[in-house]
N, C-alpha and C positions, 0 to 999 in steps of 0.2 A: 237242165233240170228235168227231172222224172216229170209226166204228165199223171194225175189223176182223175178217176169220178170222184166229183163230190155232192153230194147230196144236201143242198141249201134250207135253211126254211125261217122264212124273216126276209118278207123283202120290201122293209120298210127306205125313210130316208137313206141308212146306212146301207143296210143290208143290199140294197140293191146297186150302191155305188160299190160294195165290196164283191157282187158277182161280177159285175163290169169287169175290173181286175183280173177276176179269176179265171174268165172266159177270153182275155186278151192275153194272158200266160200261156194258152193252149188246153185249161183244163176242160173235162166234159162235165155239165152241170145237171144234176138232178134238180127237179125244183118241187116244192109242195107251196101251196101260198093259200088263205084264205079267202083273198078277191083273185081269183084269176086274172083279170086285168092285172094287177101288178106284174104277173109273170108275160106277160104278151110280148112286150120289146125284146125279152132274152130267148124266147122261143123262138123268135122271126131271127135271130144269130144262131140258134142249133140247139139251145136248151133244151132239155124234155120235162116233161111237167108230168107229175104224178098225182092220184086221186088221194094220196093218205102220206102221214112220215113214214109211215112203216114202206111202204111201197117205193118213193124213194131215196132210203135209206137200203133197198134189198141188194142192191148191185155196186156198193159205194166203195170207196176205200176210205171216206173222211164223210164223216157228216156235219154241217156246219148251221148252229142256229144262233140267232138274232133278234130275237122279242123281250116284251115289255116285261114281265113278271115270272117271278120262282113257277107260281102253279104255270105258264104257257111254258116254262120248261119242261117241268114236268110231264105234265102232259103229253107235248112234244116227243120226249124219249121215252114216258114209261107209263102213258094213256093207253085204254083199250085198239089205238087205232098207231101207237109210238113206236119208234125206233126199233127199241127191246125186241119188237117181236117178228121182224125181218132182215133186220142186221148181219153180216156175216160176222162171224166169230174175228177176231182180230182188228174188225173194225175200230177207227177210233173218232170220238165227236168232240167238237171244238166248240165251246160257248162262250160267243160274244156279248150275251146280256148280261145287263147290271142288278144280279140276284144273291141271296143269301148265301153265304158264305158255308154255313151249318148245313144247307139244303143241299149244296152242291157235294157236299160230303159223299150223305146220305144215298143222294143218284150216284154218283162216283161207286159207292159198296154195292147199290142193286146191280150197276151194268156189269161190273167187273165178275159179277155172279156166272157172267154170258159171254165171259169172254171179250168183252166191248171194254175201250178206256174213255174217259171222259177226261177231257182238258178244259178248265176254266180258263179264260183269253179275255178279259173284256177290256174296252180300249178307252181312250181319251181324244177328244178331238172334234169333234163334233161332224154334223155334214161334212163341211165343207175341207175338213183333212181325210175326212174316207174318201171323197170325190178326187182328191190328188195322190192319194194311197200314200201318207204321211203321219199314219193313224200311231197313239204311244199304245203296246199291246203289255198287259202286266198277266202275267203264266206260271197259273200253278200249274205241274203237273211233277213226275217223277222224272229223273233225267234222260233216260233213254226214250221218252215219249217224247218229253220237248222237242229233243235231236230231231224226232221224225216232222215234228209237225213245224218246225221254225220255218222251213223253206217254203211254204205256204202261207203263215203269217208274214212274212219278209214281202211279200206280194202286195200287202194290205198295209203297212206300216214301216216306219223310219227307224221307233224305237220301241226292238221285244226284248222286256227282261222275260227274265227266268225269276221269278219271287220267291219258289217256293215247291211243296206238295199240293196236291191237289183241294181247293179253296183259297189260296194264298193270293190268286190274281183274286178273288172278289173281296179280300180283306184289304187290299191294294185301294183295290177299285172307291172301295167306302172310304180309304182315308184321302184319297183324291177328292174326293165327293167333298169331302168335310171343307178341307181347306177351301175348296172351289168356290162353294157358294156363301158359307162364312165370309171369306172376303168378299164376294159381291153383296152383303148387307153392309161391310166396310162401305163396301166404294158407296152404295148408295147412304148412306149416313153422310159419308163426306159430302156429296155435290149439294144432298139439302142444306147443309150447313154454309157451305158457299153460298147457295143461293138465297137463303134466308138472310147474309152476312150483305149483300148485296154485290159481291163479288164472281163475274165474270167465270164459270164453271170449265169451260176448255182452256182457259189461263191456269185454274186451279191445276189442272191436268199436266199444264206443259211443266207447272211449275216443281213437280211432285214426280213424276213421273221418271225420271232419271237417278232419284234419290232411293232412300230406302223403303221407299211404301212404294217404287216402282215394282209392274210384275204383268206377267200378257194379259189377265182379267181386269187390271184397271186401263191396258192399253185396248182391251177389248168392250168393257161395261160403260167406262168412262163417257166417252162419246155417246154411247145409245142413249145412254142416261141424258148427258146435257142437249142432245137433241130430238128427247122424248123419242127416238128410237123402240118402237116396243114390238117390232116385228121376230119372232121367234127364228133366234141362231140355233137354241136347245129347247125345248118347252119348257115351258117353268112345272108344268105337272108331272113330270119327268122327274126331274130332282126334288119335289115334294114327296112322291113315292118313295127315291131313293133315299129322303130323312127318315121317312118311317121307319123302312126297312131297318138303316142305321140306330134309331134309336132303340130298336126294340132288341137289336144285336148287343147294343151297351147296357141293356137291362139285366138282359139274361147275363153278360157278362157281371153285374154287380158295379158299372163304371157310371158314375156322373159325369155327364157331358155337358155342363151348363149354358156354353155360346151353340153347340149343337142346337137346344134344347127348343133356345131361344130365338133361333133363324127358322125352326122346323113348323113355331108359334106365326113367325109373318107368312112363311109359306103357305100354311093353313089360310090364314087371311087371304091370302093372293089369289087361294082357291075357291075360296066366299064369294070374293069378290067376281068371279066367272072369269080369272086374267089367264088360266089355265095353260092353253092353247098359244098364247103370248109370250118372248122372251123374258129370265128368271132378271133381268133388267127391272122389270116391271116389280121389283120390292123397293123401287124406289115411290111407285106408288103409294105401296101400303106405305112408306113414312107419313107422306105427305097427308093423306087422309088420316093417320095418328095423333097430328096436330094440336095444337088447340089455337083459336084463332088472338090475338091482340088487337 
């Protein structure tokens, strides 16, 4: 395989298990990061660290970002200090965050202005499948763009579709989302009920689990849940953003999302409550303080 620069910026939980990767393949890494510390360990491996995206984004042949929100997108590519405006022409950027599908359009029409392409790429998996580079990658982009950038995702992940044109992985991405945490308000409804029932909650599990309400979030939430587990796999504040995002995309679409609606409602709760920073397990919480006592 061809070696690349790439020009990183996101070097959060993921982002920085996905440089790992990229600098064990052989590629040279630009880095921009907001805490310098973050970038120190890849630096002491040969990374170079740049004062702005624009800077290293100037020498790149792929730019690759990985933050929390549309505007740290934006920003990122097409801020007074962004991509846009040191990029070489032909360049192409690869976005792994889980942002607005309509936004990413929108960036997609400005860069293309410059000759730059934009790839929506965001993944599923959480840390601990970036860490073994097992990540699912969902990919809009046009098809000769994919072609170029798959061998690069292939680094980072077990399973890259192709979704689409460009937004189609973040339309992906929200209906992962949906299903995702929708069932973990399932599983937690279930285990209260068990335990309200007086029956033994990891029984519940074994017992269910194999059947049709079997699936890797109740083999994953199940457990945290009956063992008050509330240490954060994904942050729960994470996928409250990503309802927002979502609901506000099914608005402007003109869609009721009613179980959306109503998981985005305890989320909200979850964030009252300060569980933020804790895993999205912890809506098992919010039942339980729902209550009313007997």
């Amino acid at each position: 395989m061809a070696t690349y620069t790439v020009a990183f910026i996101g070097l959060g939980a993921m982002g920085g298990q996905m440089v790992r990767h990229l600098m064990a393949a052989g590629h040279r890494l630009h880095l921009y990061a907001r805490r310098p510390e973050a970038a120190a360990p890849f630096v002491e491996q040969g990374a170079k660290v740049f004062a702005t995206p624009a800077h290293a984004a100037a020498q790149a042949d792929f730019v690759v970002t990985n933050v929390t929100t549309t505007q740290d997108v934006e920003e990122i590519l097409l801020g007074a200090q962004g991509v846009v405006h040191e990029a070489r022409p032909g360049t192409i950027c690869i976005d792994h965050s889980t942002i607005s599908a309509e936004a990413t359009r929108r960036m997609a029409a400005r860069l293309a202005h410059h000759d730059i392409q934009l790839v929506d790429a965001p993944v599923s998996g959480g840390p601990t499948r970036a860490a073994d580079a097992t990540l699912s990658i969902m990919v809009g982009a046009s098809g000769d763009v994919f072609d170029k950038v798959k061998p690069l995702l292939s680094i980072l992940g077990t399973t890259i579709t192709h979704v689409g044109d460009v937004g189609a992985g973040q339309v992906a991405k929200a209906c992962n989302q949906i299903v995702q945490v929708i069932s973990i308000e399932g599983i937690a409804e279930a285990m209260l009920f068990a335990a309200r029932n007086g029956v033994d909650q990891d029984k519940v599990i074994e017992a269910i689990s194999n059947g049709l309400a079997g699936s890797r979030m109740l083999d994953m939430m199940g457990p945290k849940m009956a063992h008050r587990d509330f240490v954060a796999g994904i942050e729960a504040r994470l996928h409250d953003k990503d309802f927002s995002m979502i609901l506000d995309a099914a608005a402007d679409a003109g869609l009721s999302l009613p179980a959306l609606t109503l998981v985005k409602g305890q989320l909200s709760v979850l964030m009252e409550n300060g569980w933020g920073r804790d895993d999205t397990s912890s809506l098992l919480r919010v039942l339980e303080g729902q209550q009313q006592v007997h």
